[in-house]
C-alpha positions as CSV (number, residue, x, y, z in Angstrom):
1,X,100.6,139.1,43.5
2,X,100.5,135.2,44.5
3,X,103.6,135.1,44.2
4,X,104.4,137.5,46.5
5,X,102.3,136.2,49.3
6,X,103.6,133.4,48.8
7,X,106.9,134.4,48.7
8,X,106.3,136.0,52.3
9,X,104.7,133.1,54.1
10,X,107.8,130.9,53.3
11,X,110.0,133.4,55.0
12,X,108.1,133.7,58.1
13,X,107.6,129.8,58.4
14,X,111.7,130.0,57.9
15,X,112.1,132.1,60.8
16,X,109.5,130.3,62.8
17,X,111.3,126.9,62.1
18,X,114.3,128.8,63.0
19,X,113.3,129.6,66.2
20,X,111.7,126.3,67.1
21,X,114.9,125.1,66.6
22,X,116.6,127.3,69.1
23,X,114.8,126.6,72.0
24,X,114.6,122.5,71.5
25,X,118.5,123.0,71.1
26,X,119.2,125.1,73.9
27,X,119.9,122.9,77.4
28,X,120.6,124.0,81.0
29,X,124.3,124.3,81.9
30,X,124.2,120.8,83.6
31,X,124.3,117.9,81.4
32,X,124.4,114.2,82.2
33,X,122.2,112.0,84.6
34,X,122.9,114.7,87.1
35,X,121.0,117.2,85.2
36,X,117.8,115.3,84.9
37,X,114.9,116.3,86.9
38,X,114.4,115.1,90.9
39,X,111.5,113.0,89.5
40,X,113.1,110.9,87.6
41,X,115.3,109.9,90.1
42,X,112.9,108.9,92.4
43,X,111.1,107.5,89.0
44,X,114.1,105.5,89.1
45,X,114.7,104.3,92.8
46,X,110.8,102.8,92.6
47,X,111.4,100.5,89.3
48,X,114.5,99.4,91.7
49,X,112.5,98.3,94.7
50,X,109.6,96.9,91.9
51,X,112.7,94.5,90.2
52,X,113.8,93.4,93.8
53,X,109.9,92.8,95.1
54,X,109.4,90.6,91.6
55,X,112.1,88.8,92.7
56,X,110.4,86.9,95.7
57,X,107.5,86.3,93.8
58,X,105.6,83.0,92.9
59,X,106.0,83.9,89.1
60,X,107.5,80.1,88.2
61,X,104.9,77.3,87.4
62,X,104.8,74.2,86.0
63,X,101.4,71.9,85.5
64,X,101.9,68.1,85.0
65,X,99.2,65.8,84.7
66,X,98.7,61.9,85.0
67,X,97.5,59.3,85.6
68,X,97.9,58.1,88.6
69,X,96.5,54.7,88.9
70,X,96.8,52.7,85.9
71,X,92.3,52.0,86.7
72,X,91.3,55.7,86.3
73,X,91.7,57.6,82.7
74,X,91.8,61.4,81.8
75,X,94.9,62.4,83.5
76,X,93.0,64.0,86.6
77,X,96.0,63.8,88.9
78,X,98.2,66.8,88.8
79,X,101.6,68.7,90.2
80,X,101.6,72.4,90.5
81,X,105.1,73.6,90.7
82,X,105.1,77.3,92.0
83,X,108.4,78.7,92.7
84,X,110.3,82.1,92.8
85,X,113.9,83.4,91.1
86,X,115.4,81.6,93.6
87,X,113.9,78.2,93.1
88,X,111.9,78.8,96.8
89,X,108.1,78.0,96.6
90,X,105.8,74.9,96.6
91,X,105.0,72.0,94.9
92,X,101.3,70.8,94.9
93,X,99.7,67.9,94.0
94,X,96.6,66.2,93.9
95,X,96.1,62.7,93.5
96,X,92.7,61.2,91.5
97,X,91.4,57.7,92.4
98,X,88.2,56.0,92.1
99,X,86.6,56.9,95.2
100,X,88.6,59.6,96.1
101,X,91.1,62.4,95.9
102,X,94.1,63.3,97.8
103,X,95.9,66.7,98.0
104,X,99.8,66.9,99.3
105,X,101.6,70.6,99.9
106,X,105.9,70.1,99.9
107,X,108.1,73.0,100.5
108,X,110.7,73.5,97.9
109,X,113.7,75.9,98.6
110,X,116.4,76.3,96.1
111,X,114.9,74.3,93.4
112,X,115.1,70.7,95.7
113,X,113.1,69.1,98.3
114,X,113.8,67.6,101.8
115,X,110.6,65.5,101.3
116,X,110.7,62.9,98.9
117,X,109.2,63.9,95.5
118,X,107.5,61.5,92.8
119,X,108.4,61.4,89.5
120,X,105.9,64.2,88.3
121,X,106.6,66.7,91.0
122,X,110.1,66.3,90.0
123,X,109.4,66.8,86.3
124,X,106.9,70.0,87.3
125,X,110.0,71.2,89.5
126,X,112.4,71.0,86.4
127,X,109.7,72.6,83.6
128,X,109.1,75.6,86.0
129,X,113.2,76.6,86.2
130,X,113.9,79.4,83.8
């Protein structure tokens, strides 16, 4: 009698796999990219526009420290490269003494400088290029 039974409930999961099978075969008439839903189109056209935003943005940095004055230790003077795909950004950098500090701001566009750079805004330029 066990046998049976289970003789019967292998046949019906058979015909259910069967036709579980069927319908994750079965496709509209349209196949290709042209087929796919209107969503994922539009899915598409956004991750577009996101890759050509990311593009312009400050996602290109580069932190050099030193020592600026050969009196003052710890390397508390620093360049901050921050710079786009393109090389366009800004270089910061801030200058430790003694007695004070000093901050400069220079416009970079493709990865150069009309301002003269030092040594260390150079070198953060050149560690932030991809």
């Amino acid at each position: 009698m066990l046998d049976l039974v289970a003789v019967v409930l292998a046949a019906l999961a058979c015909v259910l796999a069967v036709l579980a099978l069927r319908r994750t075969t079965s496709r509209p008439a349209g196949d290709g990219v042209d087929a796919l839903p209107q969503d994922v189109h539009g899915l598409r056209q956004e991750v577009a526009a996101l890759q050509a935003e990311n593009r312009d943005a400050l996602r290109h940095l580069s932190v050099v420290r030193y020592d600026a004055f050969g009196d003052v230790g710890g390397h508390l003077s620093w360049s901050l490269a921050l710079l786009d795909d393109a090389g366009h950004g800004v270089v910061l950098t801030s200058i430790h003494g003694r007695s004070e500090a000093r901050t400069y701001a220079k416009s970079v566009a493709s990865w150069s400088c009309e301002q003269q750079l030092s040594p260390e805004e150079e070198e953060a330029i050149e560690h932030a290029r991809p």
